[in-house]
C-alpha positions in Angstrom: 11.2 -20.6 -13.1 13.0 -17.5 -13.4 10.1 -15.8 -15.5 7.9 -16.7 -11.8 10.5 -15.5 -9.6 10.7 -11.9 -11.5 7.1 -11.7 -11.7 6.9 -12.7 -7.7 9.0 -9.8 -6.8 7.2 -7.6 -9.0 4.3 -8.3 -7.1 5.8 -7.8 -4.0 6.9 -4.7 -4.9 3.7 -3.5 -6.1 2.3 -4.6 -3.0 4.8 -2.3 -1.0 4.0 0.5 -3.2 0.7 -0.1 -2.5 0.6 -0.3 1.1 2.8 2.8 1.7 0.3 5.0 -0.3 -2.6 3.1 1.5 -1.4 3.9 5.0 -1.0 8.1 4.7 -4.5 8.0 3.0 -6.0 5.9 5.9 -4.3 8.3 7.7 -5.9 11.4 6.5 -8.9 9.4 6.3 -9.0 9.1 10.0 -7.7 12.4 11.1 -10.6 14.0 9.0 -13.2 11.2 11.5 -11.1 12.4 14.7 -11.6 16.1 13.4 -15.8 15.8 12.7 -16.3 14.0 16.3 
């Protein structure tokens, strides 16, 4: 049960990490759309 708890949190982590370099490219992504129109 441990093993699945670590390996829960390391997900969840990873996620986090994940989402926090997601939202600064999304963004860029949509100031570079704002900047064509």
């Amino acid at each position: 049960m441990s093993n699945l708890l670590l390996n829960i949190k390391k997900i969840q982590l990873n996620a986090a990490e994940f989402n926090l370099n997601a939202i600064p490219a999304v963004l860029i992504r949509g100031k570079k759309v704002f900047y064509k129109t």
